[in-house]
N, C-alpha and C positions, 0 to 999 in steps of 0.2 A: 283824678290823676291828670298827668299833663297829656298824655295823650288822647285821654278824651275833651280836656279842654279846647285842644287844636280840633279835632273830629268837629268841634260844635260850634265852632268859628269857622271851620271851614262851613259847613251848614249855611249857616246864618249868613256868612256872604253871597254865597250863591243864591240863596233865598232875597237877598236884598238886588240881587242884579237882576234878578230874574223880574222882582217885581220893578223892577225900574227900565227895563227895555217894554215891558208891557205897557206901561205908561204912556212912554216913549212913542210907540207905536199909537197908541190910543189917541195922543197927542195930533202925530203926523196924519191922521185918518181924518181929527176934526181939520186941521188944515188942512186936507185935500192935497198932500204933499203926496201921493202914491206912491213915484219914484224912489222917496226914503222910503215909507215904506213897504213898500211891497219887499225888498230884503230880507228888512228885519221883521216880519211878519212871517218868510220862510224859515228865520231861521230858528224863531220862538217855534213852529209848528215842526220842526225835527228835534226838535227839544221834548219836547212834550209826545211824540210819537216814540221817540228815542228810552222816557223817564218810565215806563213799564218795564221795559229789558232790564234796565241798571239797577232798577231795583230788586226785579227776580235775581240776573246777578249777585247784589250786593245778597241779599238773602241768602242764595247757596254757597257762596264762599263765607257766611256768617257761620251755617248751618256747618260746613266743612271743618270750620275751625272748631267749631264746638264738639265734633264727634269726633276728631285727632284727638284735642286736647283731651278729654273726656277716658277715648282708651288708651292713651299716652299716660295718665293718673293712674288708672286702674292698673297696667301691665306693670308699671313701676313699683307703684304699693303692694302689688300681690306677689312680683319676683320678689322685694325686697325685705319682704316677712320672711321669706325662706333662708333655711343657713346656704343652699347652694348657692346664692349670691353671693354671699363672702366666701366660701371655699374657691368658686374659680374664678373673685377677684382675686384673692392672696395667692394663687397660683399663679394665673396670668401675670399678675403686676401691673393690673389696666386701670382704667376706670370701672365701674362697676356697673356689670351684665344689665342689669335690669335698666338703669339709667337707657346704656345703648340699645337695648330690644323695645324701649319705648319712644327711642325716637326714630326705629324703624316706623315702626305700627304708625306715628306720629305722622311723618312724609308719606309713606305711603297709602294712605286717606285722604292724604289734600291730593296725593298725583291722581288717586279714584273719582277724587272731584273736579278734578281740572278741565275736562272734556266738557260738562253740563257746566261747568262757567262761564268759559269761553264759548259754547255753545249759546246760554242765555245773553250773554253779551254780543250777540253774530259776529265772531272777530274768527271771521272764515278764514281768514291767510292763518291765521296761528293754529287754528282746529286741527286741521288737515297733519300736519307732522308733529304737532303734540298728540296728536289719536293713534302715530302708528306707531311712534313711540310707546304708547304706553301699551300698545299692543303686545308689539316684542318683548317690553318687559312681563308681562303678566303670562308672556309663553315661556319666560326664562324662568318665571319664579319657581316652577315646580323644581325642574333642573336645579337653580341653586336653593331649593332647601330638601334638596336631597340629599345632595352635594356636603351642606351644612350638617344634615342631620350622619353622613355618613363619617365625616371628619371629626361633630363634637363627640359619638360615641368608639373609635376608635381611638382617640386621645383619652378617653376616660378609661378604656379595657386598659391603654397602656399601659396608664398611670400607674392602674391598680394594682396590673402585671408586676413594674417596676418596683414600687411600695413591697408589697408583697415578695418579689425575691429579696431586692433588699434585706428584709427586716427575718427572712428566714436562713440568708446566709450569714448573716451577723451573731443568731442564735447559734448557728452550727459551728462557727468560730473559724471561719473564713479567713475573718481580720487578722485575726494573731498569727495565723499558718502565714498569709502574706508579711504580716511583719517579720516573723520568722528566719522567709525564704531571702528578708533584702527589700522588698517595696517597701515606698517612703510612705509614712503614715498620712502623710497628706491626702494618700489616694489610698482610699478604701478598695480592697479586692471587692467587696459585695457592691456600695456601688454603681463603682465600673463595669459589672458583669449586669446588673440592674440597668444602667443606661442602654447598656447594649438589647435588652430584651425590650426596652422601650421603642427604639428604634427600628427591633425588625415587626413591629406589632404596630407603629404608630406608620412607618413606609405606605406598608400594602390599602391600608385604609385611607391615607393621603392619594396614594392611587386610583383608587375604586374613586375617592371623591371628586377627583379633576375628572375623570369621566364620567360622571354624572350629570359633572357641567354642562357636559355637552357641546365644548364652545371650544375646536378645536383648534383655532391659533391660540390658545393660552393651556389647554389639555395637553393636545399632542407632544410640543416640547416640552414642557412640565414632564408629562408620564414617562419621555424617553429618556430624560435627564433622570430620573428617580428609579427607570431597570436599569438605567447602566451603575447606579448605585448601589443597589442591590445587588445584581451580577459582581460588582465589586467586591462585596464585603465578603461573602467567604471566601477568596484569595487573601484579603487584606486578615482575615482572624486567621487563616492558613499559615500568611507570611507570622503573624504575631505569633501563632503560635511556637513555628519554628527558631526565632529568635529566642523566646521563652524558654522554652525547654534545651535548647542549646546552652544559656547561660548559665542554668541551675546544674547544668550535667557537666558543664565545663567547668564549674566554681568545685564543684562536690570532686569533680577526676581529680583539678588543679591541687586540690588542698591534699586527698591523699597521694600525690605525688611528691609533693614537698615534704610530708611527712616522712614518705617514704627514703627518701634522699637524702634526709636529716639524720635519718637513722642511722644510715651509710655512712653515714660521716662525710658527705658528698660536699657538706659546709666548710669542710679545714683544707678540701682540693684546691684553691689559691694559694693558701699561705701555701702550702708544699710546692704550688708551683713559681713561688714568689712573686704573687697579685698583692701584697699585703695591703695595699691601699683603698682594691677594690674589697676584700674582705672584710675591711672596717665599716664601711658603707652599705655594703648591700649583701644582704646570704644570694647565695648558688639560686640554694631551692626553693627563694622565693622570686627571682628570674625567671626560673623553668614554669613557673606557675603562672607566670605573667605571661612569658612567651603562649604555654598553652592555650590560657583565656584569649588571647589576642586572635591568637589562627583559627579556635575553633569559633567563634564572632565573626573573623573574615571568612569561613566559610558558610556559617549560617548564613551572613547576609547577602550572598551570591544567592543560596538558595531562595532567602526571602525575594530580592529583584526578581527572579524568573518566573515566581508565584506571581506577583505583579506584574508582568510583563513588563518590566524595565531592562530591555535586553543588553543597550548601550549602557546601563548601570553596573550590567552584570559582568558584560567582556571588561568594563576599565577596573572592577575590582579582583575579578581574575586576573588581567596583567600585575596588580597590583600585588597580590599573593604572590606569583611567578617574581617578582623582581624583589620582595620581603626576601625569600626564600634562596634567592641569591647573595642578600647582603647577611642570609643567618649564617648562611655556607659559608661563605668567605670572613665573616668574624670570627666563626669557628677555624679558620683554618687560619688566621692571623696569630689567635691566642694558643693553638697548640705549637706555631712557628716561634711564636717569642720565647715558649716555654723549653723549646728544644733546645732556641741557642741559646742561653742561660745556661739547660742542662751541658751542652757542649765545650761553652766557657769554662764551667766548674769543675768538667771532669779535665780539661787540658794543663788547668792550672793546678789541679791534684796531681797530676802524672810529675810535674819537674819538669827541668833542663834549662837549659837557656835559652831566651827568649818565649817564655812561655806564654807570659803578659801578650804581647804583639801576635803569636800567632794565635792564642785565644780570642782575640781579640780580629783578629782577622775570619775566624771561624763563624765566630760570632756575626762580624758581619754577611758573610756570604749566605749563610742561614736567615738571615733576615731580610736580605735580596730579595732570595731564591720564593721566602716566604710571600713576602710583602708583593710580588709580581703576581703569586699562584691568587694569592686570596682578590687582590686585584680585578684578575681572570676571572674568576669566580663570581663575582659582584658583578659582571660589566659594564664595570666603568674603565673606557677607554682604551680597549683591546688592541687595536693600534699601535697607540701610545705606548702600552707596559712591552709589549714585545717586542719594540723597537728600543725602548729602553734599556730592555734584562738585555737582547743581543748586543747591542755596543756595549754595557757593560762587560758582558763575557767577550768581549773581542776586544777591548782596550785589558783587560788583564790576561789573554792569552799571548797580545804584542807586547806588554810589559813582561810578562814573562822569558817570551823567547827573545827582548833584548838584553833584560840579565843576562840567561843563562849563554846568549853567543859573544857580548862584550866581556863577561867576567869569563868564560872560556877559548876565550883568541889565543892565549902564549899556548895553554893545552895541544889546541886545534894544531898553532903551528909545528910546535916539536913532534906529533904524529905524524904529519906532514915530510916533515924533514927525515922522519924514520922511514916513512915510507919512500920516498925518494934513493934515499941511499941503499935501503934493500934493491930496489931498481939496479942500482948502478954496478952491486957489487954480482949480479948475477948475471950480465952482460958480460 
């Protein structure tokens, strides 16, 4: 190969220099040249005190690579006969187990020989913190394959756990109750209920594993990150729950109320009240069934926030209710106002006389005022505003009024006037 053709060129050079400083020297000795060399005479003889080391050397880092490589082959071929090697590649989505568990084995044999290399080589500066090094680690390793071993078998209890409810709520027919009740079949009831049981099985084991470690700047926030996650989740299945069962009891009330209301004939209450437009558009009692779902949602989810401790979630959806609740009141009090003056229109104009049109129509307005200020009020929106409003309007029609009634009664006013005067006069 090429790299041993380099290996044996390098050789062969050094082999070639070496015999030619020798020479060299031999040369400089018959000429009596000492000063050359006496040098190169030192420095062939640290060569040669030296070429024992480097060769033990080279030997144990030969020997090291042969015994990595060696259980590097072995650990690979022996994981890779097994199907567990493809089961937790195809789960992982890694590369494959055996590959990487062989080239632990692999480094960690040459790190076992690194000390007796650099030891055979005297390379004291590097000895010393490569030895404590490998120290530390060889006091860690028990810690992490504790660690390892407590982590791959709670990931496999999980699995199993998971697999196994899965495949026993699906029998039990889970799915179709959830498709049933409304979930979208993309998500399986089982599962979702299966993840979940992975979770609270695979946590506590990833726990128990970081403290294992033993290696507490990466334990400690790890484990505390992972209880408060914990502590979390029954509030958080708490809150789901409550949404859950809110929706299905609010859908189930909503539908027999509409029903209910249908019955009633609660659906023809427009046209009779002459909405005919909103009646074309939309039934009554499927409003009420909307409005219901919508409150009983706004109120679950107040409950849900407080399970979670979302406090500021909770106070701004409860204002939120409180001011719905104002604008349900004041719709409701708009459309029972529109419906009255209408009914009062119709009955003024049923009665007769003159000017009937006009004063209905004045009826009509003032009921729609009086309405339109109340529901207003009711909503609060701009309480201020509508009160100052409705009162100048009721005081610019009480001033119009009492200047009809004293301009069109001046000649009245005077001839009583002048009656009374003269009864005056004539009793004197």
């Amino acid at each position: 190969t090429d790299s041993a053709f380099d290996i044996e060129s390098f050789v062969a050079k050094l082999a070639y220099w070496l015999v030619i400083l020798i020479t060299l020297i031999a040369v400089f000795n018959t000429l009596d040249l000492q000063q050359v060399s006496q040098p190169l005479n030192a420095l062939v003889t640290q060569v040669f005190n030296y070429l024992p080391k480097l060769v033990s050397g080279g030997i144990l880092t030969l020997v090291a690579w042969l015994v990595a490589t060696l259980v590097k082959t072995v650990t690979t071929r022996g994981l890779g006969s097994t199907r567990l090697d493809e089961k937790l590649t195809l789960e992982a989505g890694m590369a494959p187990v055996s590959s990487n568990i062989g080239n632990i084995f692999y480094w960690l044999i040459i790190l076992l020989f690194l000390p007796a290399i650099l030891g055979a080589f005297q390379l004291q500066g590097l000895l010393g913190p490569v030895q404590d090094m490998i120290n530390k680690i060889l006091q860690m390793l028990p810690n992490i394959f504790a660690a390892g071993v407590i982590g791959f078998v709670g990931w496999l209890v999980a699995k199993i756990l998971r697999d196994l409810t899965v495949n026993l709520l699906a029998a039990a027919g889970v799915d179709r109750v959830g498709t049933k009740m409304g979930i979208a079949s993309t998500t399986k009831a089982s599962s979702l209920i299966g993840t979940l049981v992975f979770v609270f099985v695979f946590v506590p084991s990833l726990i128990a594993a970081l403290n294992a470690l033993g290696i507490d700047a990466i334990s400690r926030p790890a484990t505390e990150m992972l209880g408060i996650m914990m502590a979390a989740i029954p509030n958080i299945l708490a809150a789901a729950a409550i949404l859950a069962v809110t929706y299905f009891v609010a859908r189930f009330a909503a539908s027999i109320v509409s029903q209910l209301l249908d019955g009633l004939g609660f659906n023809a209450l427009p046209q009779k009240m002459g909405f005919t437009a909103m009646a074309e558009s939309v039934t009554p009692s499927s409003v009420v069934a909307k409005v219901i779902m919508f409150y009983a949602m706004l109120f679950a989810s107040v409950e849900a926030a407080g399970k979670l401790g979302f406090a500021q979630i909770q106070d701004l959806m409860a204002m939120f209710i409180q001011f719905t609740g104002q604008i349900l009141l004041g719709s409701v009090i708009l459309i029972t106002g529109f419906w009255l003056a209408n009914l009062a229109y119709k009955a003024i104009i049923n009665v007769g006389g003159e000017g009937k049109k006009a004063m209905a129509s004045i009826a009509r307005l003032g009921i729609l005022g009086l309405v339109t200020a109340m529901g207003l009020r009711s909503m609060g929106i701009a309480d201020d505003i509508v009160n100052m409003a409705f009162g100048l309007t009721l005081g610019a029609i009480a001033v119009a009024v009492a200047l009809a009634f004293g301009l069109g009664g001046r000649e009245a006013a005077g001839k009583q006037m002048e009656y009374w005067l003269s009864q005056l006069r004539h009793s004197r």
